[in-house]
Structures are given as C-alpha cells and as structure tokens.
C-alpha positions in Angstrom: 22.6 31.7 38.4 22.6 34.1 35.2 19.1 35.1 34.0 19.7 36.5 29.9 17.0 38.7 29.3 15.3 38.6 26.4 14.1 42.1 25.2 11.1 42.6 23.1 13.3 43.2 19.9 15.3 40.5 19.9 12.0 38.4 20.5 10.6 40.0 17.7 14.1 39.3 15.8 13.5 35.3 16.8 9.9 35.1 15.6 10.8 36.7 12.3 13.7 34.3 11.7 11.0 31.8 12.7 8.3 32.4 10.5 11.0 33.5 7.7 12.0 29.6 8.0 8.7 28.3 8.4 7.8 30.2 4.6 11.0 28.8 3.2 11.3 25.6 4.8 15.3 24.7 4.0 15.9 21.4 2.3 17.6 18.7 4.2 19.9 15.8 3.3 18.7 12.8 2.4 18.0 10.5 4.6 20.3 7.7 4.1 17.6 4.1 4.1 17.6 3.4 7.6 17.3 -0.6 6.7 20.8 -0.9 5.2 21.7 -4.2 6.5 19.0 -5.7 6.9 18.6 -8.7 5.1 14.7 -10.1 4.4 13.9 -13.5 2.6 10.6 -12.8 0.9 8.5 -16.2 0.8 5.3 -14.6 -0.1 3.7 -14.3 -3.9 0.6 -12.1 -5.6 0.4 -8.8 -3.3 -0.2 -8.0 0.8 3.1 -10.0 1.2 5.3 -8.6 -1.7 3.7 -4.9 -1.3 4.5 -5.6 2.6 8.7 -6.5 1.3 8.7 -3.7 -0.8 8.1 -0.9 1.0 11.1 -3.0 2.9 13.3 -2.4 0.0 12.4 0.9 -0.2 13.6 1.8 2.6 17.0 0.0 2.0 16.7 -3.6 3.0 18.1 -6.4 0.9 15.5 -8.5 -0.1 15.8 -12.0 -1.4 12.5 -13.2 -3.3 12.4 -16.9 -3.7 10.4 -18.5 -6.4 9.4 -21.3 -7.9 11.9 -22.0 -10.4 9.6 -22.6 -13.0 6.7 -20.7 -12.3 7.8 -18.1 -10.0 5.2 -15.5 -8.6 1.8 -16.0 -9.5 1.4 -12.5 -10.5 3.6 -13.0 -13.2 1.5 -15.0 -15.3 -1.4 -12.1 -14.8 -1.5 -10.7 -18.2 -2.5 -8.9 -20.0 -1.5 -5.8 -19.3 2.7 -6.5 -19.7 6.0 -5.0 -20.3 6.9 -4.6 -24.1 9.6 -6.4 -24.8 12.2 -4.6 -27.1 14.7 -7.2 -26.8 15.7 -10.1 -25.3 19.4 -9.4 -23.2 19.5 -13.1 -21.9 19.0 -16.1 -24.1 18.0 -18.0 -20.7 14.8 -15.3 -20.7 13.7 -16.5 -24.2 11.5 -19.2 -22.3 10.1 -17.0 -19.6 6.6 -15.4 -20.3 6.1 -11.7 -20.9 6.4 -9.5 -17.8 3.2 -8.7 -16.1 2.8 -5.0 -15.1 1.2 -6.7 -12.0 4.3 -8.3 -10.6 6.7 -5.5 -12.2 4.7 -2.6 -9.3 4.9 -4.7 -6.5 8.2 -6.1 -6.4 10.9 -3.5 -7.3 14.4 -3.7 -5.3 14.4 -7.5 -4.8 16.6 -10.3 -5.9 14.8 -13.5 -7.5 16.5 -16.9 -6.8 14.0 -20.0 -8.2 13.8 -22.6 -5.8 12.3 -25.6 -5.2 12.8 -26.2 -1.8 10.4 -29.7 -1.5 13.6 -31.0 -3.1 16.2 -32.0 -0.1 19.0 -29.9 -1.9 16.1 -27.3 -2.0 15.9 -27.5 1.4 19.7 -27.2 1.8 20.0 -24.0 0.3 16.8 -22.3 2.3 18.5 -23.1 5.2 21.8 -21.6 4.6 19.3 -18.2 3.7 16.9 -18.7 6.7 20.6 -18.7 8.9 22.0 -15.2 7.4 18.2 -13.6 6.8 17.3 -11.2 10.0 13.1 -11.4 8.5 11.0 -13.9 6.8 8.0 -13.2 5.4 6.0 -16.1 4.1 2.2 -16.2 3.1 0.9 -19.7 3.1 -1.7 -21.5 4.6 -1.1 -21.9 8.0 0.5 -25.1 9.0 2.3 -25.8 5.4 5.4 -24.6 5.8 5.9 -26.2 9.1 5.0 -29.0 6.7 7.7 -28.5 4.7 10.4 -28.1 7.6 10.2 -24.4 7.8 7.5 -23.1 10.4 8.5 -20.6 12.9 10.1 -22.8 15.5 12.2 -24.6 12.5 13.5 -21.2 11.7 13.7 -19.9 15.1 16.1 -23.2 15.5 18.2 -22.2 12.9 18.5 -18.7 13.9 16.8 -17.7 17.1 17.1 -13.5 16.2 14.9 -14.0 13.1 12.0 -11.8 12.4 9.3 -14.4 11.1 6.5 -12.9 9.7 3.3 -15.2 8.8 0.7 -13.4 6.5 -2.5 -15.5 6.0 -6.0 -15.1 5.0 -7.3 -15.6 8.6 -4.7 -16.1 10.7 -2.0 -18.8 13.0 -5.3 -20.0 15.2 -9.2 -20.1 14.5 -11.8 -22.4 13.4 -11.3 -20.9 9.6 -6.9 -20.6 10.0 -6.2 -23.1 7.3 -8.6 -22.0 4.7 -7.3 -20.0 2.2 -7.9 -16.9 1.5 -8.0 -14.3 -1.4 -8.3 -10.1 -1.1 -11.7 -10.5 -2.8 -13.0 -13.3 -0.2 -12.4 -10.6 2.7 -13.9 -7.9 1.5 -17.0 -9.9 1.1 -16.8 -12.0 4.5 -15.5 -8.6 6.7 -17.8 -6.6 5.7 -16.2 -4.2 3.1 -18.7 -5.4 0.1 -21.5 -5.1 2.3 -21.3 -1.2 2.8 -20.1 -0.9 -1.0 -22.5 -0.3 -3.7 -25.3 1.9 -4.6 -28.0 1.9 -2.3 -30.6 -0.3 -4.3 -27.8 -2.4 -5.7 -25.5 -5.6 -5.2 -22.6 -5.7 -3.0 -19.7 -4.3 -5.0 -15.9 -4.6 -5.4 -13.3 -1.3 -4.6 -11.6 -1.3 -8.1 -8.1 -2.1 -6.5 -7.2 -5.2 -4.3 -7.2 -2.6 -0.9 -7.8 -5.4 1.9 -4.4 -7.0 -0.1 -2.4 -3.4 0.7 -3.7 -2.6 3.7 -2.4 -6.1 5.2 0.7 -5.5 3.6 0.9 -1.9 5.2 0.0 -3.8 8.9 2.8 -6.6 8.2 5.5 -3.4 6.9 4.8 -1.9 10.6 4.6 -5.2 12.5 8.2 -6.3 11.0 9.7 -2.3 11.8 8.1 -3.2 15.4 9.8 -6.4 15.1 13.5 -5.1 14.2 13.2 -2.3 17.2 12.2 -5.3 19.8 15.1 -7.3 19.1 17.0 -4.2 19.3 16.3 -4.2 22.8 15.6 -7.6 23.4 18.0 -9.4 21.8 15.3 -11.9 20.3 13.5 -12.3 17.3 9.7 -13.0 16.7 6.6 -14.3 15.2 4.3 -12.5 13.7 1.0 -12.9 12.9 -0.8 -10.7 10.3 -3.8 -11.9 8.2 -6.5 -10.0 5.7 -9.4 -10.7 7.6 -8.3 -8.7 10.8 -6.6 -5.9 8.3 -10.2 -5.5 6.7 -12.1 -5.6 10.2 -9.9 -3.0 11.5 -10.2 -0.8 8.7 -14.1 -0.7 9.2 -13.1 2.3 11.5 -15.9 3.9 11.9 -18.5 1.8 10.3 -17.4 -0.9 12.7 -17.7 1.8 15.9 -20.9 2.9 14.7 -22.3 -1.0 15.2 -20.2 -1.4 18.2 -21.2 1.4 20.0 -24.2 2.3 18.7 -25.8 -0.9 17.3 -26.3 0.3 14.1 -26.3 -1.7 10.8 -24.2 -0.4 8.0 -26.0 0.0 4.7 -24.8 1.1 1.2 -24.3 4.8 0.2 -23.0 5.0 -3.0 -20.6 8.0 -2.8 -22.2 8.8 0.0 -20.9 9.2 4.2 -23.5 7.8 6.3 -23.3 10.6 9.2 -21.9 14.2 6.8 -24.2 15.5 4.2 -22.9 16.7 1.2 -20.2 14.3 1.1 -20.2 12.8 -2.1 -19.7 12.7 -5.5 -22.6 14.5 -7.8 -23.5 14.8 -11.4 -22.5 18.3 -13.5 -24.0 19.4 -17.0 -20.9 17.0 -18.3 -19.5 15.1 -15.5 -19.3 14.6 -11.7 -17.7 16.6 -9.1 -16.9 15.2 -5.6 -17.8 17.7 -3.0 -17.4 17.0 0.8 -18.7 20.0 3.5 -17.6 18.3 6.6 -19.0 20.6 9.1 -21.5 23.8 8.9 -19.1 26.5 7.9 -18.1 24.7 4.8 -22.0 24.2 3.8 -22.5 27.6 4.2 -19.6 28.6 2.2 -20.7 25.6 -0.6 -24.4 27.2 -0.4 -23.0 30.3 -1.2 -20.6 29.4 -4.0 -24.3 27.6 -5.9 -26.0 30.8 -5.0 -28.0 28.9 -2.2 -27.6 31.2 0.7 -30.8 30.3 2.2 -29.9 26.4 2.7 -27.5 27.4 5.2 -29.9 28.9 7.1 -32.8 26.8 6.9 -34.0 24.7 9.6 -34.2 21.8 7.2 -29.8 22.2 6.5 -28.4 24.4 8.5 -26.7 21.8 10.7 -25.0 18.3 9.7 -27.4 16.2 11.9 -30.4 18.3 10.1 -29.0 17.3 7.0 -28.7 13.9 7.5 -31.6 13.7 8.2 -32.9 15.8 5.2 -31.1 13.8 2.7 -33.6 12.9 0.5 -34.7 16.4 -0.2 -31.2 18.2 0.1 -28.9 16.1 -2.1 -31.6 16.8 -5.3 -31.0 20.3 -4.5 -27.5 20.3 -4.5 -27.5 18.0 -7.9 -30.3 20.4 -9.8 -27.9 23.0 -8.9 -24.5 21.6 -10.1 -26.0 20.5 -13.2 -26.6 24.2 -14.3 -23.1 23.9 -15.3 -20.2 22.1 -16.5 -17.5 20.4 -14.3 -14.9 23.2 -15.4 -17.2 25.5 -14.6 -17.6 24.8 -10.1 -13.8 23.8 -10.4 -12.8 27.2 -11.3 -16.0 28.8 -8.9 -14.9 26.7 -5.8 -11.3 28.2 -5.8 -10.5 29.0 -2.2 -14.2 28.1 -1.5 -13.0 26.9 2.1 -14.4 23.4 1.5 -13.1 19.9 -0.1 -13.4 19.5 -3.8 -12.1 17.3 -6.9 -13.1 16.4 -10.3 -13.2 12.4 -10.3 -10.1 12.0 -12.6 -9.9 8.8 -14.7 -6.1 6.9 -14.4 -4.6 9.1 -16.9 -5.9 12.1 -15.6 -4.1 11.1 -11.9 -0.9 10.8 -13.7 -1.2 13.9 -15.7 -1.8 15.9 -12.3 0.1 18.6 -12.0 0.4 17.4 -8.0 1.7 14.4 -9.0 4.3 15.9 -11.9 5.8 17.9 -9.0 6.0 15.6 -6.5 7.5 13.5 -8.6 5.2 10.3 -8.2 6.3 8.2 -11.2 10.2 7.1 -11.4 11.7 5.7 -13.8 14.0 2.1 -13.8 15.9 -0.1 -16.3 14.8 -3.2 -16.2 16.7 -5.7 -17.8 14.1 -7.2 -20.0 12.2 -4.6 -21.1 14.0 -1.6 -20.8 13.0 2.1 -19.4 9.9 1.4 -16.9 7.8 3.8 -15.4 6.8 2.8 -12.0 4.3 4.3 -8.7 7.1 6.1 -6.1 6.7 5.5 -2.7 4.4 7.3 -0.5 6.5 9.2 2.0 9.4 11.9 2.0 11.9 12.2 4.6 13.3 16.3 5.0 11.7 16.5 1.4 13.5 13.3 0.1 11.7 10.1 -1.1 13.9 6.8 -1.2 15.7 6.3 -3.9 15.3 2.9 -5.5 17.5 2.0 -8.7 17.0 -1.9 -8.6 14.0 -2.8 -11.0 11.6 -5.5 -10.2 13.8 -8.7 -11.3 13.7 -11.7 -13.7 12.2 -14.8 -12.3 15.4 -16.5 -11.7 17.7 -13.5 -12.1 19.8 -13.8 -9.3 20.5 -17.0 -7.9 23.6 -17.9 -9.3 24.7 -14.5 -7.4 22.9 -15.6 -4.4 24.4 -18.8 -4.3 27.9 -17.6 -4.7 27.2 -15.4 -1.7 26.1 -18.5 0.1 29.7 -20.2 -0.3 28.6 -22.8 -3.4 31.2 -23.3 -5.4 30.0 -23.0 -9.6 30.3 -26.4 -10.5 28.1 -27.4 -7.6 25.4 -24.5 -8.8 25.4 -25.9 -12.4 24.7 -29.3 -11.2 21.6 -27.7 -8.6 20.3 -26.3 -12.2 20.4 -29.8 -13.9 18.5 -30.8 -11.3 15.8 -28.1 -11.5 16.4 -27.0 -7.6 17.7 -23.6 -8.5 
C-alpha cells in the first residue's frame, strides 16, 4: 500500500487554502425547492395551519387552498389594516371585500379554489383533489370532517399514500379534543400568560399570535417527516399536531424548571428567572436590552458602566449571587444606564463581548440595516392590489432564500384553472358556479 506523505509545507499550503475559503466563503447555486411535485390541499383557515402550508410553498410545493366560496378564509375579513386597492383587474373581484394584510402574509404561493363541499357536487370535486393531493392539512374540530365524509380513513380510502395532517386546538383524543380552540385560549390555559407580565401585574398577551406559528412550525416538520416515511415506506399518514402541545413544549425551560425542580413559574417582566442582567432597562431617553449570560460578560458590562467593582463583589460576582441579589443589583444597573441616552451605551458597548439591542419599534426592524442586507422584505404583484411588500422566509440554502413569485391569491382565483386540471369540461364548471359549489 502507498503512504503520500504530507510535508509540513504543503500542510501549511492546505490550511491557508482552508482558512482563505473559510474568510471568503464562495457562493453556491441555488438550491432548486426540493418540494417540486408535491402537491398539498390546504383545508385549514386564520394562521398555524396556513403559516404551516406556506412555508410548504416556499419550498416549492403546489398548494391548493380551498375556501368557502363566499366567505373564504376568515382572516380575510380581518381589517383593518388592508391592501390599497388601485384598481380593480377583474369585474368578478368588484364584490369581494378589501384584502386583509392578515391573510395577504400568510398565504403567499397558493391557489384559491371556493368550495362548498357540504353540497354533494362539492363533495365530488374534493374527491377528485383528495385522489391527486400527496398532503392534507385540515384544522377543524376534531371529528367534523369525518362528519362531512372526509376524515382520515375517508381519505386514506381514496388514496392510501396521502399525508393527512390534522391541526387542532387540543388534539385527535382527550377529554377537551372537540373543543375549539383559538392561539389566545392556549397561551392562557398552557401556561404562556401565566409567566407573561410584569411582576405585580395581570397575565399578559405576546404581541403576536406565537402559540399559532409555533404549531404551524411543528405541523411544517411533522408533514417533511411525513413525505420522507413514505419515501421508505411506501404509505402515507396521520398526523396529529394541536396548539396546546406546541405551547407546552415551548415552556422549555420553564416547564423543566417545575418538572425537575418543582418550582412555580412567576412573572419577570423582561426579566430571565435564573441570569441576571438579562433584561430590558430604562436610558435617559429610552430602553436598552442587555443580556450578560455568564460572569465574563458581567464583568465586561461592569466595566463598560464604569462599575468594575460589581464584578468583584461578593454580592455579583457570580450569576447565582446575582440572582439572588436582584433587588439590589438591577437598581444599580438602571441608575447607571440612565446617566445617558440610548445612543449613547449603543455606541459604548461596541465589541463589549456581551448581548445588546435597542428595543426597535416595527419600522425601526424594517429599516435595519441587517434586515436591508439580508434582504428580508420581497416584493410580489398581486393581482388586486398591485406591488406588495411581503416578510421573506427565514432560512438560506448555500446563501440563497427561496424564491417565491406567486402572491397570496384572490378568494376564488383559481378554480376555474383547477377544475380544468381536474378533467371538467367548461360548460360543466359554469353550471357548478350557478350553483354556488365552486
């Protein structure tokens, strides 16, 4: 066997190639959207479900939303804020309310086909999708669509490789499984409300619907689970994702800390129950959030406020000490910061070695330089009211994000197109309208 031997040049030659490449990381192809192909009917309305079928689209699936012909997705009737309208392309859209900015984030790169499937023709059509669809999502109460002629072994009849996906307030089984359930009602009941809120206040609401997206970020990774089973399997699935169980697993730590250790959350405020400072405090103008998760970062933060004897007090000079010296450090710490304005510690904490961040309002997050140069806000035409702006997704692939150039769509928009797809002849369409199925 030959043995190259690698002198110590030509090792030092690899390593400078190495950390040459690591400095200027080269930029790779796109990634082309791994879910081309894969067809999802989107039952679901307001947000866990339709965040959960958009991220789908975003990463190339064909999604099919079906809506009430009528009334479509509740969300679209949540205005004000909406869409300006600058003119009406289709006299058919004359009717249709104005276009909530609501519905418009959460369902970009889908199809909407109304459809009234309690009607028997209804029920016709749903088939013929449920039989070509590889996932369905749906998010009713438990039990109602099986109701209807469309629960999970109804489907599974009709096409056995399906990916059925069931999002619910609390879930297929359990005393509370056919009680509906809101973001807002979970929060409260699983303990999120509880450990949110200033200290000596009432329970309080996080300012966006996050039990909602968090279930829809569990049902995303349940379905891609789902896909790469009947890869190997052959056979599709049911799955079961609801908010309560989303919000009780996100108690992370909070829920170990009364697991393991028996101990009662309570509310902080800004505040972390077990890392002091972590939080957000006042300045001469405004706040500042400041987190020194271990030792070394306090020291460097007492140093920065020209406090170098907290760090080596007995009362602060370890997190458990501090923790336990709250009351009397986090005055400190305020008295000190309120010497100046926020500008001010922005600038001074620099390379301070520690977490920082002015609290920005909405318009200040969107006018972050970050966010201008990661490109966070695309652009889409939609074809009621024009040029959009709209959140991009999350995630780059070799320094790409997905591309996504179909706009969230018109109630209605696409079901003649989708019925033509299906085989339905045109005259037998028009007459499904007359009827108010489609």
């Amino acid at each position: 066997m030959l043995a190259r031997r690698i002198t110590t040049s030509s090792n030092s030659s690899w390593l400078r190639r190495c950390l040459s490449s690591a400095a200027s990381p080269r930029r790779s192809a796109a990634m082309p959207p791994p879910l081309k192909g894969v067809r999802v009917l989107d039952l679901t309305r307001v947000l866990a479900g339709p965040y959960a079928t958009m991220m789908l689209a975003d990463l190339g699936a064909e999604v099919i939303k079906v809506e009430h012909p009528e009334k479509g997705d509740d969300t679209r009737s949540w205005i004000p804020p909406s869409a300006p309208l600058p003119a009406l392309r289709v006299d058919d859209w004359n009717s249709l309310p104005p276009e909530s900015a609501y519905f418009l984030q959460v369902n970009r790169g889908k199809r909407s086909v109304g459809l009234n499937f309690k009607k028997e023709e209804g029920k016709e059509v749903l088939c013929e999708l449920v039989r070509r669809a590889d996932v369905l999502v749906e998010n009713y109460v438990p039990g109602k669509l099986a109701e209807m002629g469309f629960g999970y072994e109804d489907c599974k009849a009709l096409n056995s490789k399906l990916i059925y996906a069931s999002v619910s307030g609390y879930g297929q089984s359990g005393p509370y499984s056919r009680n509906p359930g809101y973001d807002v009602n979970m929060r409260a009941e699983a303990g999120l409300m509880h450990i949110t809120g200033e200290p000596n206040g009432p329970p309080v609401k996080v300012g966006v619907a996050i039990t909602d997206l968090t279930t829809g970020l569990y049902a995303k990774s349940a379905i891609l689970a789902g896909l790469l089973s009947r890869a190997q399997t052959g056979e599709g699935m049911h799955i079961d994702v609801n908010l309560f169980e989303s919000q009780i697993a996100s108690l992370a730590n909070i829920a170990s800390n009364y697991l393991i250790a028996g101990q009662e959350a309570t509310r902080q405020g800004t505040a972390h129950p077990s890392i002091v400072p972590y939080q957000v405090f006042p300045t001469k103008d405004g706040f500042v959030m400041i987190g020194a998760g271990n030792d070394g970062q306090f020291k460097k933060l007492s140093s920065l406020l020209k406090r170098d004897e907290w760090a080596t007090s007995e009362s602060f000079s370890t997190n458990s000490s501090r923790v336990a010296n709250r009351t009397t450090l986090v005055p400190l710490i305020e008295d000190a910061l309120r010497e100046h304005p926020t500008s001010h510690w922005l600038e001074q904490f620099k390379g301070g070695g520690f977490p920082f961040a002015p609290v920005n309002d909405i318009r200040g997050t969107f006018d972050h330089p970050q966010t201008r140069a990661r490109e966070m806000v695309r652009e889409v035409d939609h074809p009621r009211a024009g040029k959009i702006k709209l959140v991009a997704p999350a995630v780059q692939y070799n320094g790409h994000r997905m591309e996504f150039t179909r706009p969230p769509p018109v109630l209605r928009q696409h079901s003649v197109e989708v019925l033509r797809e299906l085989g339905y002849a045109d005259a037998r369409i028009a007459e499904l309208q007359h009827k108010r199925v489609i």
